[in-house]
Backbone as CSV, one residue per row, in Angstrom:
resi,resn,N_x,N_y,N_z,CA_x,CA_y,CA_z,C_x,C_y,C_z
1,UNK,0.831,-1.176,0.000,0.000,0.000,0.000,0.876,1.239,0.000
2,UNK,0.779,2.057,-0.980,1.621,3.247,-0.806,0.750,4.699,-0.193
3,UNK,1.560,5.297,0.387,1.113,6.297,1.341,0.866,6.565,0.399
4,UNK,-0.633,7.994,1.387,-1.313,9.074,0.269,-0.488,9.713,-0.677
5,UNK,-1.010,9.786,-1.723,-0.777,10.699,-2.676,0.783,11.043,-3.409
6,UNK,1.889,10.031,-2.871,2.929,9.571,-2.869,3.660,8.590,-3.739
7,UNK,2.826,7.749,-3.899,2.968,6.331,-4.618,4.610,5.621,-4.076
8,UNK,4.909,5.780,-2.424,5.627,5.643,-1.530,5.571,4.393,-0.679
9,UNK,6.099,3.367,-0.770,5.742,2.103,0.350,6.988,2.087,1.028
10,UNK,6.536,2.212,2.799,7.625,2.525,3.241,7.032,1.239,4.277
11,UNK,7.873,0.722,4.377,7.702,-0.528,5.647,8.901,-1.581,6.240
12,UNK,8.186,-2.595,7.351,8.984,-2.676,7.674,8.646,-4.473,7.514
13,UNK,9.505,-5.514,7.462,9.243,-6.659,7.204,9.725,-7.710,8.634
14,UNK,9.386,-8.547,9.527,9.770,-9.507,10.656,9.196,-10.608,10.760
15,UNK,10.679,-11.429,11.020,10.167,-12.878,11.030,9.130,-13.011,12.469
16,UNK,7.866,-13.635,12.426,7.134,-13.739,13.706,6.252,-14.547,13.615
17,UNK,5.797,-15.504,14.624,5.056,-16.561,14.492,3.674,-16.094,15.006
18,UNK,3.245,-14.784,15.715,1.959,-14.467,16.228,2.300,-12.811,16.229
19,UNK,1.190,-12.022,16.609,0.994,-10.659,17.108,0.986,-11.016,18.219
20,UNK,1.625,-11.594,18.993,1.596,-11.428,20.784,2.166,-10.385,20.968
21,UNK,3.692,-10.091,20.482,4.469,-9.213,20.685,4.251,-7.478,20.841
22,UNK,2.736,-7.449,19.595,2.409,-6.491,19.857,1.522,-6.094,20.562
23,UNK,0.304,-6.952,21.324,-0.795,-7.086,21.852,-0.058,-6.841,23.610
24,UNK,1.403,-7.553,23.646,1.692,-7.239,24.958,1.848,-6.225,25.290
25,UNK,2.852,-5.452,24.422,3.287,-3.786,23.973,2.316,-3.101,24.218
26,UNK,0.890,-3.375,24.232,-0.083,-2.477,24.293,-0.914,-1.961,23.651
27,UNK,-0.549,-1.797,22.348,-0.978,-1.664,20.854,-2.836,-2.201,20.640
28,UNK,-3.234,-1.429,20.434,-4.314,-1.128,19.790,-4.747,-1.496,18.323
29,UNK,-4.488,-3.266,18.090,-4.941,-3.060,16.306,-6.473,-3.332,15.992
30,UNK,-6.629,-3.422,14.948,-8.095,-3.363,14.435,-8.377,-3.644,12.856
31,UNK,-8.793,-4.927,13.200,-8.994,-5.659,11.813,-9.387,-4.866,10.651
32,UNK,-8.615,-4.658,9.604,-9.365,-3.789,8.366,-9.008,-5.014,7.465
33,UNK,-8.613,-6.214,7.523,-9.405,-7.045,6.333,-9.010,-8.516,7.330
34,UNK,-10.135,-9.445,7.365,-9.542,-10.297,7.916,-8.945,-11.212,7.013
35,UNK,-8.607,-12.885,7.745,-7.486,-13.411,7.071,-8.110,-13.888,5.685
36,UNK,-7.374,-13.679,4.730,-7.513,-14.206,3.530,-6.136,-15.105,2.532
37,UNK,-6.371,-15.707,1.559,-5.693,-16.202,0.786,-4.923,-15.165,0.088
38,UNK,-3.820,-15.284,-0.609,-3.561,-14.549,-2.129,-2.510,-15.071,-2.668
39,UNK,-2.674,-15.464,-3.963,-1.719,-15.808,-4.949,-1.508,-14.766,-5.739
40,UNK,-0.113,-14.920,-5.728,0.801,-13.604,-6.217,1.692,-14.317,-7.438
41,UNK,1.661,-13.644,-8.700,2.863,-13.647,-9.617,3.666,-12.734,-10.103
42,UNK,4.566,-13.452,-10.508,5.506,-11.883,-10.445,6.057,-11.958,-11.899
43,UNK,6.209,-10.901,-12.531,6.644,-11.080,-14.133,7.847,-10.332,-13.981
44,UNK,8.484,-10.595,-15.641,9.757,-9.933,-15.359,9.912,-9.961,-17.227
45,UNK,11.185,-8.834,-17.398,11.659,-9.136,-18.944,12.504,-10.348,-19.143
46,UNK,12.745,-10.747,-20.150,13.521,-12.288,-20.307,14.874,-12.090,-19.765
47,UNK,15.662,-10.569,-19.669,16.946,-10.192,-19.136,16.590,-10.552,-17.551
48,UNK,15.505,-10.433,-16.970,15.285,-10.424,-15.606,15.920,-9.093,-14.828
49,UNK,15.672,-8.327,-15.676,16.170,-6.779,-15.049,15.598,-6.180,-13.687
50,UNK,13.869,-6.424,-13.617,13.246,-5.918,-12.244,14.209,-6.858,-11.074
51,UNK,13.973,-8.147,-11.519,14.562,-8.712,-10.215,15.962,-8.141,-10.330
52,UNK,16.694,-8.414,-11.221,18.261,-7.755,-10.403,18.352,-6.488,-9.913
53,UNK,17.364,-5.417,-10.465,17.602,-4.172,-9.625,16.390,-4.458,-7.951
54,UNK,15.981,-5.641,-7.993,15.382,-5.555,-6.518,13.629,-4.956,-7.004
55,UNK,13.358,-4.924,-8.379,12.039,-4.103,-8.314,11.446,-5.336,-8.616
56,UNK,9.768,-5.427,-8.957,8.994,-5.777,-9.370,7.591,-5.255,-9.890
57,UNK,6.837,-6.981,-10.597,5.840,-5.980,-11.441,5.352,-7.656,-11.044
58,UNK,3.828,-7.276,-10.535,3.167,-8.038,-9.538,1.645,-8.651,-10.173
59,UNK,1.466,-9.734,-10.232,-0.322,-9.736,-10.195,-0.425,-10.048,-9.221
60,UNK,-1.859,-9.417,-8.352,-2.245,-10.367,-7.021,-3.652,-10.479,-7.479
61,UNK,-3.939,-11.893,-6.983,-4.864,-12.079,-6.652,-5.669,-12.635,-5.365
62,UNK,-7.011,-11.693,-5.135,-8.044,-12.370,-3.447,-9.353,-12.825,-4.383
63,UNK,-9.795,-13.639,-3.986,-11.457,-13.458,-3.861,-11.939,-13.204,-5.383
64,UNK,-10.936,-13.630,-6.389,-11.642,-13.136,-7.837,-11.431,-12.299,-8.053
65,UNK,-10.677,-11.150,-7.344,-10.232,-9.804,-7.714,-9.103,-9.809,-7.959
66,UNK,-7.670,-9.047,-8.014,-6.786,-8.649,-8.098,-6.114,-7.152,-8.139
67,UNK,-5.010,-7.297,-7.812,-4.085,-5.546,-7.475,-2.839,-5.924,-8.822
68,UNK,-2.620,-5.119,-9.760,-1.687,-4.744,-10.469,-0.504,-3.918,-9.711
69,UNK,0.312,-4.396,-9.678,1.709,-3.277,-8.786,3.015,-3.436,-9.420
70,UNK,3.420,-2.294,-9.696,4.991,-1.963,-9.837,5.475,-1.444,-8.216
71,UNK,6.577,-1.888,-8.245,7.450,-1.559,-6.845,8.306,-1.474,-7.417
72,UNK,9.358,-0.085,-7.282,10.470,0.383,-7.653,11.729,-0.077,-7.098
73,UNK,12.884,0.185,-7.857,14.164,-0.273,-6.748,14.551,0.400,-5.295
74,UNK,14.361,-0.503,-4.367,14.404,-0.255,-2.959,15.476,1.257,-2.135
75,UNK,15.162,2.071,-2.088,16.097,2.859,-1.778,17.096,2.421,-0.646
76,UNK,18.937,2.651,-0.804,19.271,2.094,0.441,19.286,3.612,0.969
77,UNK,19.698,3.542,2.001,19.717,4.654,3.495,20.584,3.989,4.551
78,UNK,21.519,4.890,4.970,22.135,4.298,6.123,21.767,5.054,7.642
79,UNK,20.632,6.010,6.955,19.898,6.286,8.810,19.331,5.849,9.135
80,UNK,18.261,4.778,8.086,17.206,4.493,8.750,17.091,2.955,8.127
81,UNK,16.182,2.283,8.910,15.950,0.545,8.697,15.093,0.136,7.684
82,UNK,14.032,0.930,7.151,12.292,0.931,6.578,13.248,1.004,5.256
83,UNK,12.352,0.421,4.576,12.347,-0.221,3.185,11.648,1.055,2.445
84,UNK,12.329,1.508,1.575,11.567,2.670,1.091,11.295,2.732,-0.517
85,UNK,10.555,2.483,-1.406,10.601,2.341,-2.579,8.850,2.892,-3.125
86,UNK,9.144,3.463,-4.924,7.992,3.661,-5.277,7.491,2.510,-5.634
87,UNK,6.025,2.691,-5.153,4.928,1.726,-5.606,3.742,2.261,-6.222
88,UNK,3.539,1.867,-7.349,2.377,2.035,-7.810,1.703,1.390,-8.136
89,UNK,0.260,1.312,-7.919,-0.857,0.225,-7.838,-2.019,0.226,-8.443
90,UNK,-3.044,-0.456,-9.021,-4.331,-0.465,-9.661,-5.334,-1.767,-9.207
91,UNK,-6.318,-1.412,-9.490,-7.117,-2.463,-9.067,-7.820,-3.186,-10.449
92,UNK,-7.838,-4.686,-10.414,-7.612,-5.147,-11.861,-8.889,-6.373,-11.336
93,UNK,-9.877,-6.213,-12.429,-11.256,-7.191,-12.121,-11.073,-8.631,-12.335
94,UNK,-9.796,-8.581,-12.950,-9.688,-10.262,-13.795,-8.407,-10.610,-14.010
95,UNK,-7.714,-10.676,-12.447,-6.346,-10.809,-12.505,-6.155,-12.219,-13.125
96,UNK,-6.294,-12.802,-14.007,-6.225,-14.197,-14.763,-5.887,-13.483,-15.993
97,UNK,-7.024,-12.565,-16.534,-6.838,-11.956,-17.982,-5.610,-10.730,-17.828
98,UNK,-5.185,-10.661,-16.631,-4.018,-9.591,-16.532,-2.669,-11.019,-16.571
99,UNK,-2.867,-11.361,-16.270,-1.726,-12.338,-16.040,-1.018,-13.196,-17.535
100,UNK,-2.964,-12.906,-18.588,-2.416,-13.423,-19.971,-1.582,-12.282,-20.855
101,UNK,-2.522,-11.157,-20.474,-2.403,-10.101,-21.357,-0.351,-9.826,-20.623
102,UNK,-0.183,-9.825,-19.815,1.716,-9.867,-19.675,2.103,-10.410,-19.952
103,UNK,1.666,-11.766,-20.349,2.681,-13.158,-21.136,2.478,-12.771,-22.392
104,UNK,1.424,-12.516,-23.344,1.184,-11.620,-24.489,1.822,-10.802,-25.325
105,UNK,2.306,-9.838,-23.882,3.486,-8.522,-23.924,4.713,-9.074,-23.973
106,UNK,4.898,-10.394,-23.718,6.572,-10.469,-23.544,6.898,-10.658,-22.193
107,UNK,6.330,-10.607,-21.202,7.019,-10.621,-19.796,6.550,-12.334,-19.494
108,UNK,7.331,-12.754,-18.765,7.721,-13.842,-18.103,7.530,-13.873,-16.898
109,UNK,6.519,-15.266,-16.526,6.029,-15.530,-15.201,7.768,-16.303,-14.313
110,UNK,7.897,-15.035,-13.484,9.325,-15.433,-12.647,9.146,-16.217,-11.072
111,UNK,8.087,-15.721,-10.829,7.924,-16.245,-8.969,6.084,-16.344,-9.184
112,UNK,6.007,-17.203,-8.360,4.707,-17.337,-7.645,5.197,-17.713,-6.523
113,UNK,3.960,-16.935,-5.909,4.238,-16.920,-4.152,2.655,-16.637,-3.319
114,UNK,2.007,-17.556,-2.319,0.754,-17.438,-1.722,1.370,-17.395,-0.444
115,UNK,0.114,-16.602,-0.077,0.376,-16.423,1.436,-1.308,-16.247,2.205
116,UNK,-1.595,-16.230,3.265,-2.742,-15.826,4.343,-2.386,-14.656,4.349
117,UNK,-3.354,-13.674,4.759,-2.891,-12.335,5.317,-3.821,-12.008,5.700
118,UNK,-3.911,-11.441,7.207,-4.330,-10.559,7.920,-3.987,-9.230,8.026
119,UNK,-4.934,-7.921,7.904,-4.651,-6.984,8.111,-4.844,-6.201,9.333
120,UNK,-4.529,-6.072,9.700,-4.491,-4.903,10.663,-4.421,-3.012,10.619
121,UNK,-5.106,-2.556,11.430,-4.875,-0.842,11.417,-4.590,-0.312,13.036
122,UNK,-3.585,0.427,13.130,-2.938,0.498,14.231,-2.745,2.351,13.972
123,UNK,-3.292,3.093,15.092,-2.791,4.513,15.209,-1.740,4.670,16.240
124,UNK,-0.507,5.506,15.905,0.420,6.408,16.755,0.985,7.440,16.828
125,UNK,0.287,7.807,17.880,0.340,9.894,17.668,-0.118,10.255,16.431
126,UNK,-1.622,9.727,16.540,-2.324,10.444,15.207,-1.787,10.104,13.608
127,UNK,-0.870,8.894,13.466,-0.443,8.391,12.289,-0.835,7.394,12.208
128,UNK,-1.695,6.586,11.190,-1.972,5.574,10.925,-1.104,4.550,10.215
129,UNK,-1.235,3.206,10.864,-0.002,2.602,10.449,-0.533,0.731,9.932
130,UNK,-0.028,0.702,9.022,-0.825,-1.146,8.542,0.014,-2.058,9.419
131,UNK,-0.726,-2.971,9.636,0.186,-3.709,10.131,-0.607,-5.293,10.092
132,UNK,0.158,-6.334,8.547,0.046,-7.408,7.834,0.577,-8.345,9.025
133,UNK,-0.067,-9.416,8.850,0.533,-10.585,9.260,0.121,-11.772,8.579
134,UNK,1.572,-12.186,7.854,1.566,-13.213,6.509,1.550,-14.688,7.358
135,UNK,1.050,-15.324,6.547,1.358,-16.851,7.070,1.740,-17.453,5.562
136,UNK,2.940,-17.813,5.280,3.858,-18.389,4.449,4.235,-19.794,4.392
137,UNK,4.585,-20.441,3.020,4.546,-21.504,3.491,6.594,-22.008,4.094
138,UNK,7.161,-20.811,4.332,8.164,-20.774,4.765,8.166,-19.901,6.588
139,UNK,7.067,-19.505,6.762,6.715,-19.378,8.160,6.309,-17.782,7.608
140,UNK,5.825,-17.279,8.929,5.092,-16.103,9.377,5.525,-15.027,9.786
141,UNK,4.894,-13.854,8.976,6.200,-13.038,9.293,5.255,-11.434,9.222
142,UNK,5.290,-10.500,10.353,4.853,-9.259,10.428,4.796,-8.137,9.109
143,UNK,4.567,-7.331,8.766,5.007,-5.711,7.742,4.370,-4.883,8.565
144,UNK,5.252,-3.945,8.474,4.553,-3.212,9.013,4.584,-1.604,8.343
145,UNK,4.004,-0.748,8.239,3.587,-0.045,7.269,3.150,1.212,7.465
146,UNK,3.483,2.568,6.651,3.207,3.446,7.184,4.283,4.772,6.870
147,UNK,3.652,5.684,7.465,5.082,6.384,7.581,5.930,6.413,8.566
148,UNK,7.375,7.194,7.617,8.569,6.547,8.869,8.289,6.523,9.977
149,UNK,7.842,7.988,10.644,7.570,7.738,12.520,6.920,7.153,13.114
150,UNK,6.072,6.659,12.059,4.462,5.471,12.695,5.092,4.103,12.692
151,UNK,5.918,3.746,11.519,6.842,2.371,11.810,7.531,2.408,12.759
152,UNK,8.126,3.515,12.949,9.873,3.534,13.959,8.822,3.447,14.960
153,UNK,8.574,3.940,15.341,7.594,4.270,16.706,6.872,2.651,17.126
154,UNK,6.168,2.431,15.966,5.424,0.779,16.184,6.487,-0.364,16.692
155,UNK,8.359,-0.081,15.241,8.829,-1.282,16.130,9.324,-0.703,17.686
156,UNK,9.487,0.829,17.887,10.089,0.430,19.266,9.354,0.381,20.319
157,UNK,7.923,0.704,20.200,6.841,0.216,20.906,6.838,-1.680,21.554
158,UNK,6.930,-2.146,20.149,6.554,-3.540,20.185,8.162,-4.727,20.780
159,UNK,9.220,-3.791,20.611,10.375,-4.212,21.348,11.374,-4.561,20.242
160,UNK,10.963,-4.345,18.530,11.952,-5.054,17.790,13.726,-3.792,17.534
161,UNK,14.000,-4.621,17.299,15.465,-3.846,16.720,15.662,-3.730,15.494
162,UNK,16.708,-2.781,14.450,17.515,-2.789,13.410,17.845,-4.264,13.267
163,UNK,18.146,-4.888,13.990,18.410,-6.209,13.574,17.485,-7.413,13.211
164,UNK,16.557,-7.039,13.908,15.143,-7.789,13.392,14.759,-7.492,12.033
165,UNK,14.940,-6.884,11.463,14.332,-6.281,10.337,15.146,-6.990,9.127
166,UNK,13.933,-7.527,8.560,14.195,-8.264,6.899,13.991,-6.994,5.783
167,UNK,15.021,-6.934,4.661,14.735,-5.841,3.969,14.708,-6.877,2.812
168,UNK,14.822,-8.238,2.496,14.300,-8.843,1.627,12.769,-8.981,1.324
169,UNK,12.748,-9.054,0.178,11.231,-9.476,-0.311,10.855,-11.174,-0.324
170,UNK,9.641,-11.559,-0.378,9.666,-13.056,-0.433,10.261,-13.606,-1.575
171,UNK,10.265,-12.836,-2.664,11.336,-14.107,-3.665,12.157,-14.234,-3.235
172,UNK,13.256,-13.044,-2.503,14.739,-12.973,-2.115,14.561,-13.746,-1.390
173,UNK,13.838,-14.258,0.014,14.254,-14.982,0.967,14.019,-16.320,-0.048
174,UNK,13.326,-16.832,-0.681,12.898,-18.086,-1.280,13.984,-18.237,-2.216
175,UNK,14.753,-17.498,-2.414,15.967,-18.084,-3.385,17.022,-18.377,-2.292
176,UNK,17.482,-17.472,-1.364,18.089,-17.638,-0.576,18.154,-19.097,0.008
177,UNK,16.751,-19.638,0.042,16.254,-20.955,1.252,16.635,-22.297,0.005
178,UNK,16.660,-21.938,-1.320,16.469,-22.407,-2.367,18.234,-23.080,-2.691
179,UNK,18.920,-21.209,-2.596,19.927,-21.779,-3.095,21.253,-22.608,-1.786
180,UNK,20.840,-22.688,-0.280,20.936,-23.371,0.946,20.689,-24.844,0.458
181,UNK,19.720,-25.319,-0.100,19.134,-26.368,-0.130,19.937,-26.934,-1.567
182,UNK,20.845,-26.142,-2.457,20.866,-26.449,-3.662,20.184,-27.104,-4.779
183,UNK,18.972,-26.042,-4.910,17.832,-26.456,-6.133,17.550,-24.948,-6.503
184,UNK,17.439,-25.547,-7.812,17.066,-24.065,-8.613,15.791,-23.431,-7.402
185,UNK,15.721,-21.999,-7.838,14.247,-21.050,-6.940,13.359,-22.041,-7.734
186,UNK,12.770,-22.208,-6.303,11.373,-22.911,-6.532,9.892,-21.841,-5.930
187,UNK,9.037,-22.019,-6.765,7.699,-21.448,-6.442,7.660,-21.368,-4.872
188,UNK,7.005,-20.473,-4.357,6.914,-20.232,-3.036,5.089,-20.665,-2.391
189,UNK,4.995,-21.791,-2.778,3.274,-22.272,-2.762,2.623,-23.483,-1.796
190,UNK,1.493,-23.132,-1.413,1.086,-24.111,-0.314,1.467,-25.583,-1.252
């Protein structure tokens, strides 16, 4: 989700097996979508250029619907931890016929990846902040979302560190787990 009017996704990614962590903290969330499915593909040019610069170009699909997304190359920063990159997004009625119409164009189905997701909405000091919790079939893992002071603020609320923080995306970790195991990247799917 990119902040208002921005086309800005600034977040934060943690390995975690529950929201206890934040429910102890004190935190106030509030379901804005409950848990659902989504299968995600990810296209690319035959050079595989998005993935080596770290970007992507996304179908998702929930429920018969789907989100079209470009995510830009990740900005680095050495002040701060949050993942900062442009995103831009659309809402697409027939993510199946989006998924032909890119193979059509030339782009190449590179990753599939499903996950559960729960959403969450969490305010601090008057900033509203998302806060996902994926269930993967490589385990479960927080985002958290927002702008910078509503993240920084959420992880040091909830107790995490700079070091907790994954700035990989799920293909990256799934190649990573992939190339550990020595087998080509494999689909990331129940």
């Amino acid at each position: 989700m990119a902040t208002a009017n921005q086309n800005l996704e600034i977040e934060v990614k943690l390995p975690c097996d529950s929201l206890d962590c934040l429910y102890e903290a004190g935190l106030d969330l509030t379901i804005d979508e409950p848990r659902h499915f989504e299968d995600n593909w990810l296209f690319d040019f035959p050079d595989q250029r998005l993935y080596k610069q770290k970007a992507a170009l996304r179908v998702r699909s929930v429920n018969g619907k789907g989100l079209l997304t470009y995510k830009g190359i990740v900005r680095d920063s050495e002040s701060s931890p949050l993942k900062v990159r442009e995103e831009i997004e659309t809402a697409v009625d027939k993510p199946e016929q989006m998924v032909t119409l890119l193979e059509r164009l030339d782009f190449h189905r590179s990753f599939r990846y499903q996950k559960f997701r729960t959403v969450y909405r969490l305010t601090m000091q008057e900033e509203t902040v998302t806060v996902t919790f994926d269930e993967t079939p490589m385990g479960n893992f927080i985002e958290i979302e927002g702008n910078e002071s509503g993240v920084l603020e959420t992880l040091q609320a909830a107790g995490f560190g700079a070091d907790d923080i994954i700035r990989d995306s799920y293909p990256e970790l799934q190649a990573k787990r992939c190339a550990e195991r020595g087998v080509p990247l494999e689909d990331l799917v129940f």
